[in-house]
N, C-alpha and C positions, 0 to 999 in steps of 0.2 A: 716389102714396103714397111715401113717404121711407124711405129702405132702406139702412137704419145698418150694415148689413156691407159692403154696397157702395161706401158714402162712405167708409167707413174702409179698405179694400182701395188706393182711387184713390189716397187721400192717404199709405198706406204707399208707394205706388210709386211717388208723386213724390218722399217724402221720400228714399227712399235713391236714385231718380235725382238728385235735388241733389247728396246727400250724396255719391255718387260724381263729380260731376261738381266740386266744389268741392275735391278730393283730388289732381285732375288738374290736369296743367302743363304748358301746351307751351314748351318751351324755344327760344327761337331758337338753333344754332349758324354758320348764315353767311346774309351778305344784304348788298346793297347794289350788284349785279351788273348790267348791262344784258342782263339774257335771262329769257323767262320760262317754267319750267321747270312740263312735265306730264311728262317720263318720269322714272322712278324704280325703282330694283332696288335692295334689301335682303339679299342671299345669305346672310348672316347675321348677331350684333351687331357683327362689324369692319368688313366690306366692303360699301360701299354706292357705288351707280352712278345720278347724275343723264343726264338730255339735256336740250335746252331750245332756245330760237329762236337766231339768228346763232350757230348753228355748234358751241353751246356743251355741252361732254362735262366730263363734273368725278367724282373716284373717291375715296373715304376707305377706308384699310384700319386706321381706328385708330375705329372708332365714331362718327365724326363730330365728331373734333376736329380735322380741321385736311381739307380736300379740295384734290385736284391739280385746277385747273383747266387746259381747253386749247379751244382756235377752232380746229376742221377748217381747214386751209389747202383754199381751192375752194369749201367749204361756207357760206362766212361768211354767207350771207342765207338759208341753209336753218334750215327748222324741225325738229328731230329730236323727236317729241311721243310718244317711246316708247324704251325700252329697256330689254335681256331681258341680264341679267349669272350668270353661273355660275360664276364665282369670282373673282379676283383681277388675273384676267390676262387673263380670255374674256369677250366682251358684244357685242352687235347693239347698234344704233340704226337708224330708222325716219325718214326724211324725208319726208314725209306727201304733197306734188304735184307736178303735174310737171315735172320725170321722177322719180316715185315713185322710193327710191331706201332700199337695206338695206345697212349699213356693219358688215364684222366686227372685230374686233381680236383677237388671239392676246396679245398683250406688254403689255398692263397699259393700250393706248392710245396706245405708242407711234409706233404705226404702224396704217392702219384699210385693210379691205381691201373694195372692191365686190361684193355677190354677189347684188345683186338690184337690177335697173332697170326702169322701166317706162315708156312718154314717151306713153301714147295720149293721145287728146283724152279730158280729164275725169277721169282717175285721182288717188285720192285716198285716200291709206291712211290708217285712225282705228285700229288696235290692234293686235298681236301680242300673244300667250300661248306657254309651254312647259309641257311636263310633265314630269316627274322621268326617262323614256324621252330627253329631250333632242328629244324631235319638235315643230316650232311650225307654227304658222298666223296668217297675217295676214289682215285682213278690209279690205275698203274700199268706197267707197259704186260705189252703179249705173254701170257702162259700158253705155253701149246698152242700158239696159233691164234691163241683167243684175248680178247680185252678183258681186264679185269677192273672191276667195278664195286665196291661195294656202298652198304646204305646205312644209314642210321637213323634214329629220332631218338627222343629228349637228351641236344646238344651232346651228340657221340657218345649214351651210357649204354648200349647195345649197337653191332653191324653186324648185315648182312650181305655177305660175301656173293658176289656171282663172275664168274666167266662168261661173258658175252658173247656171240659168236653167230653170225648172221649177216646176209645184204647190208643191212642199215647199218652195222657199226663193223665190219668186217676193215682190218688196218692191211694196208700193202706192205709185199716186203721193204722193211727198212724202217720204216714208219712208227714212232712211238712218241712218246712225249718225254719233257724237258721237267726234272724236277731241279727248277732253278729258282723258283719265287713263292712257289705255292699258287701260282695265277694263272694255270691253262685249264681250270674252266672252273663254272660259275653257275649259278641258280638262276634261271631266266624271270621269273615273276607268273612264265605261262603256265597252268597246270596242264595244258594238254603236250605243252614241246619244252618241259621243266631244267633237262640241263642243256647247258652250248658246251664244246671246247674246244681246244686247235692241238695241234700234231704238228711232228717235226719231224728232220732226218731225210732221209733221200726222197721221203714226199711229205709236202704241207699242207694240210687243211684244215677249215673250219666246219665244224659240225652244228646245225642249226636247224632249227624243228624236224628234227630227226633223219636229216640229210646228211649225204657232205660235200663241201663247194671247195675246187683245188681253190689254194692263194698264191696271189703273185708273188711272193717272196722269195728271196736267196734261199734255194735245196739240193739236192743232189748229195751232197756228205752228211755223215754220221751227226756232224756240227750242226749244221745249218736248220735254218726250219724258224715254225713259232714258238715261241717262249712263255708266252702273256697276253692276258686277252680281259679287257676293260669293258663291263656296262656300261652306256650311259643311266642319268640316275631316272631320265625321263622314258627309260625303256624304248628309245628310238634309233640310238647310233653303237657301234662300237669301237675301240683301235683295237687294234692286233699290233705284235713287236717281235720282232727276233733279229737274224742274220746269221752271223756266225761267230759263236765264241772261239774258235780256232784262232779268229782274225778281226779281233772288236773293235779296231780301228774302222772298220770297210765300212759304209755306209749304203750303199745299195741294196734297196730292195730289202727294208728292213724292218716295215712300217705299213700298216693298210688300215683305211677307215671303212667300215663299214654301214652302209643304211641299212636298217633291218625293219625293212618291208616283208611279205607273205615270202620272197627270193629272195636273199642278200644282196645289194648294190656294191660290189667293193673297189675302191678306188685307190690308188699307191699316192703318197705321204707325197708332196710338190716339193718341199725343204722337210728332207727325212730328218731323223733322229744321226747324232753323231759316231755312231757307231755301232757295234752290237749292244742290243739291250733286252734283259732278262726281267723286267718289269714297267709295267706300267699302268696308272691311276688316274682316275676322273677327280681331280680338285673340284669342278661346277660340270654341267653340260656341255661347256664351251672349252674350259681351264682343265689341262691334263700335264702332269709331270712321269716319265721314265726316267729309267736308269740300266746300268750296267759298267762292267768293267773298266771302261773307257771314260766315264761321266754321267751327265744328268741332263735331261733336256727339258724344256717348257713347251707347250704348245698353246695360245692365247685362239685359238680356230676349231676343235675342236680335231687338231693330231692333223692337217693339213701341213701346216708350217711348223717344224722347232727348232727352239736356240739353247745352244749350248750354254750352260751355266754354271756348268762347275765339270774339270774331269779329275775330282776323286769318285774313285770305284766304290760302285752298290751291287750289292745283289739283288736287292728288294726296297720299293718304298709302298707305302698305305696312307690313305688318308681315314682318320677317324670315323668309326662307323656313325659315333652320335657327338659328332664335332667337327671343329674345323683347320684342327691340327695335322700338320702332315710330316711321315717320321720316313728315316729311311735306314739299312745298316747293309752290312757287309763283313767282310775279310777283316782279322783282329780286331774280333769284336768292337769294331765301329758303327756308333749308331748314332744321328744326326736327325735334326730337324727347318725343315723347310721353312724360312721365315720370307713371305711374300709382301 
């Protein structure tokens, strides 16, 4: 039977997903670089901190009009696919294998200083997160069997390294995570159930007060899985994002919202994201933009509905920790800003 409040409900919520999405602009402000860049820090709307492959560190303190680029001397064939900025003059970067390797700088990037190495067989770092405490943790895929984890305080100037291994954090075969954004996992706000993160690969999960709950998302290949994984800022909801980069066109099963009650509530996206997508960010409680490969989506619902808005390829986008600017970048040094 035909259910006229229902059809007119859909078509409201596509209308103003268009109409939102048709208002949005992504600006390119630099590009043309040989690096392709997944780490990114937003400190606020002046200061913003890329990394990216051959070595490559770039810092704007003017909003993204004009960035200091510079090549680690030594690093120049390193990937750095992460970095954690807390102001102007402080920031880590992340060299992803081996020798696993964490780079601090005090002076704006003048000078970078070693504070974290690792050279075992098969180490391979995929994220760093901080929390307003200044305490961080890096996650990387299975040594021996085991999850690697390590920890830090005062904003990454000493880690402490561990191998995991145990019920509670024990990975299946296959299973590891995506260092594609620096956003598979995150500082809860709990101190009793402190980090979440999601897993990818021939199984998908998210990890959440010290469980793990499968996700509905596209898995099974090496590809597939979660990618990215979003707080809300009211500490009540979250999206999860992935698919498959093999195939970033496909859209199924690429996308889940989360309640985060004492169990997780998790729900699959009604109007998924466009494709595969290797990050994604809370603009408000409600307002969330991803990205990946294929484009860029909005979601005005809180990651139930998105619209496609642009398909140039991102790797990564952020919204400003103490602002309300939102940056994104990617492949040849392309880095852009979301104008809403």
């Amino acid at each position: 039977m035909f259910n006229f409040k229902k059809c007119v409900f859909v078509v409201l919520v596509l209308c103003t997903a268009n109409s939102y999405a048709q208002k949005s602009v992504i600006n390119i402000v630099d590009s043309g670089r040989k690096t392709s860049i997944r780490g990114l820090s937003v400190v606020d709307d002046n200061i913003v901190w890329i990394s990216g492959s051959n070595g490559t560190v770039a810092r704007s303190v003017n909003g993204g009009k004009s960035f200091e680029w510079q090549t680690l001397a030594g690093y120049e064939k390193r990937d750095f696919r992460d970095i954690e900025a807390f102001d102007e003059n402080t920031a880590v970067i992340m060299a992803v294998a081996e020798p696993a390797v964490i780079l601090k700088t005090r002076d704006g990037g003048k000078s970078w200083n070693k504070v974290f190495e690792d050279s075992t067989k098969g180490m391979f770092l995929d994220a760093m997160d901080f929390n307003s405490k200044g305490e961080g943790v890096v996650i990387g895929d299975p040594v021996n069997g085991s999850m690697f984890e390590a920890m830090s305080v005062q904003n990454g100037e000493t880690w402490y390294p561990q191998l995991i291994s145990g019920m509670s954090r024990n990975l299946n075969k296959g299973e590891a995570f995506f260092a594609a954004s620096g956003s598979n996992i995150k500082f809860t706000g709990n101190k009793d159930y402190p980090l979440s993160f999601v897993t990818g690969g021939i199984s998908s999960r998210f990890f959440y007060r010290n469980k793990f709950y499968a996700l509905p998302l596209l898995q099974g290949k090496e590809s597939t899985g979660a990618n990215a994984l979003a707080l809300s800022g009211n500490g009540k909801m979250a999206v999860i994002v992935g698919g498959d980069f093999a195939v970033d066109t496909f859209s199924t099963l690429n996308c889940v919202v989360v309640q985060l009650k004492k169990q997780p509530f998790i729900l699959v996206a009604a109007t998924p994201p466009h494709g595969y997508r290797s990050c994604v960010e809370y603009i408000s409680n409600k307002d969330l933009i991803c990205c990946g490969t294929s484009g860029v989506d909005i979601s005005k619902d809180g990651g139930m509905n998105w619209a496609l808005v642009s398909r140039l390829s991102f790797h990564v986008c952020k919204k400003a920790k103490n602002g309300s600017k939102v940056f994104l970048a990617g492949s040849n040094g392309k880095i852009a800003v979301l104008d809403l």
